[in-house]
N, C-alpha and C positions, 0 to 999 in steps of 0.2 A: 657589629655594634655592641656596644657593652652592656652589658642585663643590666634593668632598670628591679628595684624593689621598693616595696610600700608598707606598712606596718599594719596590720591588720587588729585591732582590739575585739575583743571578745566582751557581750554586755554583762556575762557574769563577773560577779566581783574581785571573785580569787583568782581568775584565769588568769594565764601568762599572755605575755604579747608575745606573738608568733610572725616571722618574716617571710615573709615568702619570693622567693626567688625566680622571676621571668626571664627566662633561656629563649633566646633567637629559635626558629624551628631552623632542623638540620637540614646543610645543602644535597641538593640530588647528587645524586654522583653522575662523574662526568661520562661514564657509558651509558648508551640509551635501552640496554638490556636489564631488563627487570629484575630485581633479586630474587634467589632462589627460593623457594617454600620450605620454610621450617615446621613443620606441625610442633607443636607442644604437647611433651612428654611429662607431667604430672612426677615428683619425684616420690619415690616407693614409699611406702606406708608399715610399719609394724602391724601385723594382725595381732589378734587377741594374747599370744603366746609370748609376744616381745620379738619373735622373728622374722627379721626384714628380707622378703622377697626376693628370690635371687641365692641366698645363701646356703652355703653348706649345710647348714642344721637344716634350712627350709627345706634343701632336697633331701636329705634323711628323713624328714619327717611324715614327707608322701610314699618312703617305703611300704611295702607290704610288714618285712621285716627286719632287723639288725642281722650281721653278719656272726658268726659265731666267737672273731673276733672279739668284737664289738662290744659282745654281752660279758666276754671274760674282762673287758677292762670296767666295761659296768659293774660288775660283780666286786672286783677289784676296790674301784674306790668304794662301794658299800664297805665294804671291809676297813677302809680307812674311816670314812664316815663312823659306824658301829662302834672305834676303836675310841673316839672321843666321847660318846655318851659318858653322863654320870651314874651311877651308882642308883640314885633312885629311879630315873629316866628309865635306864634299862630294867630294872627291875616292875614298874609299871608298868613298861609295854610290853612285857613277857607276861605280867600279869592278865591282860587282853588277851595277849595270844591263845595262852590255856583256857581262857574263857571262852574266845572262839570257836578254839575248835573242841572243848568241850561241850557245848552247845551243841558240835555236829555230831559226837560221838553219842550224845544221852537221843538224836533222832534216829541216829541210828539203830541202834537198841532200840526205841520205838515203832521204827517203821519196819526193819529189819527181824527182830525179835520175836514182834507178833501176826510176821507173815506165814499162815499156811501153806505148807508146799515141803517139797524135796529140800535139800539141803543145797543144793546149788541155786535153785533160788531163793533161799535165807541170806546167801551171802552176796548174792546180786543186789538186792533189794538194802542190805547191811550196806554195802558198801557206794552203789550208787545215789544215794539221797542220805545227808547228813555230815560226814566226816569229810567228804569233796568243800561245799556249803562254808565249814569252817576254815578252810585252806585257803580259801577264795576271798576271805573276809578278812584274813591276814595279809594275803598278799595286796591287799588294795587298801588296807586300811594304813599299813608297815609296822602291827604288831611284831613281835618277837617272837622266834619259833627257837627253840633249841636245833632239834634238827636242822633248819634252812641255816642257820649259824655253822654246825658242822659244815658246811657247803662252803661259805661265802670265808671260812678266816682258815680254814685249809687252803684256800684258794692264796689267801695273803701270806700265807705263813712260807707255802710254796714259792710265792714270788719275792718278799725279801724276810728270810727267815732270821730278825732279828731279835733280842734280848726284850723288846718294848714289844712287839707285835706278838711275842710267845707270852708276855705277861698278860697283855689284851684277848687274847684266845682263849687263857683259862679264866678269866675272869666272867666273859660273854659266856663261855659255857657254863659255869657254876652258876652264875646269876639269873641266867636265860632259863637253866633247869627249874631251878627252886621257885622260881618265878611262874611258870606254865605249871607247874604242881602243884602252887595254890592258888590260882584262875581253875584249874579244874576240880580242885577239892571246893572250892566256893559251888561251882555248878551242881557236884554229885551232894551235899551237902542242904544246901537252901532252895535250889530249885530243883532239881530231880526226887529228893528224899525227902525232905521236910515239907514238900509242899502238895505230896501223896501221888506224883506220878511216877511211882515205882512204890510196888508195896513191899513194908516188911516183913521179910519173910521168917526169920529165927534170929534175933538179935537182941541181948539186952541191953545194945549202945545208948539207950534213952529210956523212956522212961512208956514209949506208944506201945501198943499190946499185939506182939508179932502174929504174927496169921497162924505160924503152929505153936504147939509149946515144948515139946522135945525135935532133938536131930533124927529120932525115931520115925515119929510122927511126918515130918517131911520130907524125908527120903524114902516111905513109903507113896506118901503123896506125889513125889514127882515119878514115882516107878509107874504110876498108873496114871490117870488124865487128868488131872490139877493142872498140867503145864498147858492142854489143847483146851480145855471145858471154857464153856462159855467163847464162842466165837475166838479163842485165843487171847482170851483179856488179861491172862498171868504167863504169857508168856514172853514179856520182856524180863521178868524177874528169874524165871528158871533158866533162861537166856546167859543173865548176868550174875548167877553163883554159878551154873555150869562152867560157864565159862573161867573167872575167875579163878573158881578152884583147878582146871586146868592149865591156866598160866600159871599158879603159884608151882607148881609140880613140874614144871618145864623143867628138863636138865638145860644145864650150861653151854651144851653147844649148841644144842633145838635154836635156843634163845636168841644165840649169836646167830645163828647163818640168819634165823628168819629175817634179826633184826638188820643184815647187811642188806638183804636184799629188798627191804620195805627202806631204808633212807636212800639205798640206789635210785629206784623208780621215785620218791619224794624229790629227790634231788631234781634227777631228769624232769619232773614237772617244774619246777622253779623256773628250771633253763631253759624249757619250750618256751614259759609264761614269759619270762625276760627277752625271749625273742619274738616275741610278739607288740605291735606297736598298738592292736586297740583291742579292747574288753574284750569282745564275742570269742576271738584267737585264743586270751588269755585262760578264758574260762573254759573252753574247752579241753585247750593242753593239761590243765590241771586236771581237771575232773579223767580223762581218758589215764593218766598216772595212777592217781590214786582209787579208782576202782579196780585196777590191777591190781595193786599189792594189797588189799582189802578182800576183793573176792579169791587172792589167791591163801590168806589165811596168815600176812607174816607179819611182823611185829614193829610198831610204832610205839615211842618210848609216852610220847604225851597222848595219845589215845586211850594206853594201856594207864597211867595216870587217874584218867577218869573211871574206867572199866571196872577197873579191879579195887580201886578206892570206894565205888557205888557200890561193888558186889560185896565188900568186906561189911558195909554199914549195913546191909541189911538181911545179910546172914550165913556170906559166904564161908566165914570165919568156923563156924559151929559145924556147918552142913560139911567141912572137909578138912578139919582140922588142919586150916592155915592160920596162921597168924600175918601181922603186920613186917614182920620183921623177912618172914617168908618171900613177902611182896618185895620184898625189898632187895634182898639178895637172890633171890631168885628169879625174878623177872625185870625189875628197874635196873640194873648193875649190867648184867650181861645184853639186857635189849640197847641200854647206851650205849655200852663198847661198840656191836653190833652196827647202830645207828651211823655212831662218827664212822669205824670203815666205812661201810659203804658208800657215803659222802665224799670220804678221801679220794676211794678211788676215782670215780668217778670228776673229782676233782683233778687229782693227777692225771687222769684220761684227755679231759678237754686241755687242760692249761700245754700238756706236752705237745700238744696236737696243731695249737693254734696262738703258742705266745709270739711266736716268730711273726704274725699277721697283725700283732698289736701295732698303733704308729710309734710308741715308748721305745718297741726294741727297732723297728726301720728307722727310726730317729739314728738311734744311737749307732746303728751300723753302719750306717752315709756316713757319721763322723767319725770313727772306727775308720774305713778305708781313706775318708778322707785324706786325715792325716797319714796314713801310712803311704798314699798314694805323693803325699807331699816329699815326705822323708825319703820316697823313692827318686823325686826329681832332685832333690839336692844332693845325694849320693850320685847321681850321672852326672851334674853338673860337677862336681869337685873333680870328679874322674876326668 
């Protein structure tokens, strides 16, 4: 029979007239066996993340962790990522960065500095609360670190070492530098020193009335117990010209090695954290890193930034007859050399180890044989 249809009006006024179409019901079919049971299957849903059910990213994502692979091509595009920042961009988030973890370095000196005890728990206590805290807050935040830079465009520079990619490397590290140097001259500066949680000790950078008045007077002072008296309340300061005046004095090779083997273990944190897919992972890999090269005494270029910038303001200068310039060639120069080795290597360690596992280079190897497998059949066939 032929469908019958009727015009239906709607009492609103703007509505359209809508038809509606009456279909015959459909014939049984001519077997007397029932049709099969279909259940209804709901079709899949994006969760919160945009990844639909079933897929490759979705089973990556219930990993534990990334393969080592994995994190090298991760690292990789950061490195291309990093390479299109602007000029200010990068230089404000390197400005955070120094913030950061200057932030962690002036707790440490707090917490670390004015711990009683042996010297192996000064450096426990130095290095496990504080300077980890900052690391942590860059990596989650995606501050800019110089050192994690030395990691991430060695890694790029190794995989396609071109003309653009070497001019982006130095760029990211000049910028990255100068940038974490004053994120942490703002910290030793405004919050650490001018705001009296570190006192001045011999300094006439300003105009506040230093705790002694000659280098006499305070190097006396600290030979005897000025640095323990009172529960330890001045011994984050004798902490930070002790110290200070001993990095300004480092020879050139001290410098270097420490500084290789402190962006080594820096680095190897990165790339635990990068293998790790959630926080708890994350945070642990890092902080078990950097409490090693911390308790073991070696040198970090942006650490030493804050350290020895606080220690000069407030009177490392006078108590050890270093200067700024001291700081400079003496300790910042050679701890970067220092820094990027170490990065390098360890760059060149993974990338040699595991580029061949990327799908970039099994891509291009299938088609590699492919075609030669071709050019093989057409040479028998001629023959």
């Amino acid at each position: 029979s032929s469908p019958s249809t009727h015009t239906d009006s709607s009492p609103h006024p703007h509505a359209r007239h809508r038809t509606r179409v009456h279909l015959p019901p459909p014939q049984a079919p001519s077997s007397s066996a029932p049709p099969p049971h279909r259940p209804h299957t709901p079709p899949p849903t994006a969760n919160m993340s945009g990844i639909q059910p079933g897929t490759i990213a979705m089973h990556l994502s219930r990993r534990a962790q990334f393969t080592n692979a994995e994190v090298l091509e991760q690292f990789l595009a950061a490195g291309k990522k990093k390479s299109q920042y602007g000029h200010l961009k990068l230089f404000f988030l390197s400005l955070l960065g120094g913030f950061f973890l200057g932030l962690g370095a002036t707790m440490s000196s707090q917490v670390g500095g004015r711990f009683g005890g042996t010297t192996g728990q000064n450096n426990l206590m130095f290095a496990g609360f504080g300077i980890p805290f900052g690391l942590m807050m860059i990596v989650f935040t995606g501050a800019e670190l110089v050192t994690g830079n030395y990691l991430v465009f060695s890694l790029l520079m190794i995989h396609e070492p071109t003309k653009k990619n070497f001019y982006e490397t130095m760029r990211s590290f000049i910028v990255s530098w100068y940038g974490n140097w004053c994120g942490t001259l703002l910290v030793a500066s405004c919050l650490a020193w001018q705001s009296g949680v570190v006192k001045t000790v011999l300094s006439d950078f300003d105009n506040r009335e230093p705790v002694f008045a000659t280098t006499e007077d305070a190097k006396a002072a600290f030979a005897e117990d000025w640095c323990t008296t009172g529960n330890f309340v001045n011994s984050n300061a004798c902490f930070l010209v002790k110290s200070t005046v001993m990095r300004l004095n480092m020879d050139w090779d001290i410098a270097v090695t420490r500084g290789i083997a402190c962006n080594f273990l820096v680095s190897t944190a990165l790339w635990l954290a990068q293998l790790s897919q959630e926080q708890v992972s994350k945070i642990f890999s890092i902080w078990i890193c950097i409490v090693m090269f911390i308790s073991s005494g070696f040198e970090h270029i942006v650490v030493n930034q804050l350290l020895c910038s606080l220690g000069m303001m407030i009177g490392a200068g006078k108590y050890g007859d270093v200067t700024w310039g001291d700081m400079l060639g003496n300790n910042f120069i050679p701890v970067s050399f220092g820094n990027f080795i170490g990065a390098f290597v360890l760059a060149a360690i993974m990338y040699g180890c595991y580029h061949r596992e990327m799908p970039e280079f099994v891509a291009k190897e299938k088609q590699k044989h492919s075609v030669e497998g071709a050019e093989v059949s057409v040479v028998v066939g001629e023959k």
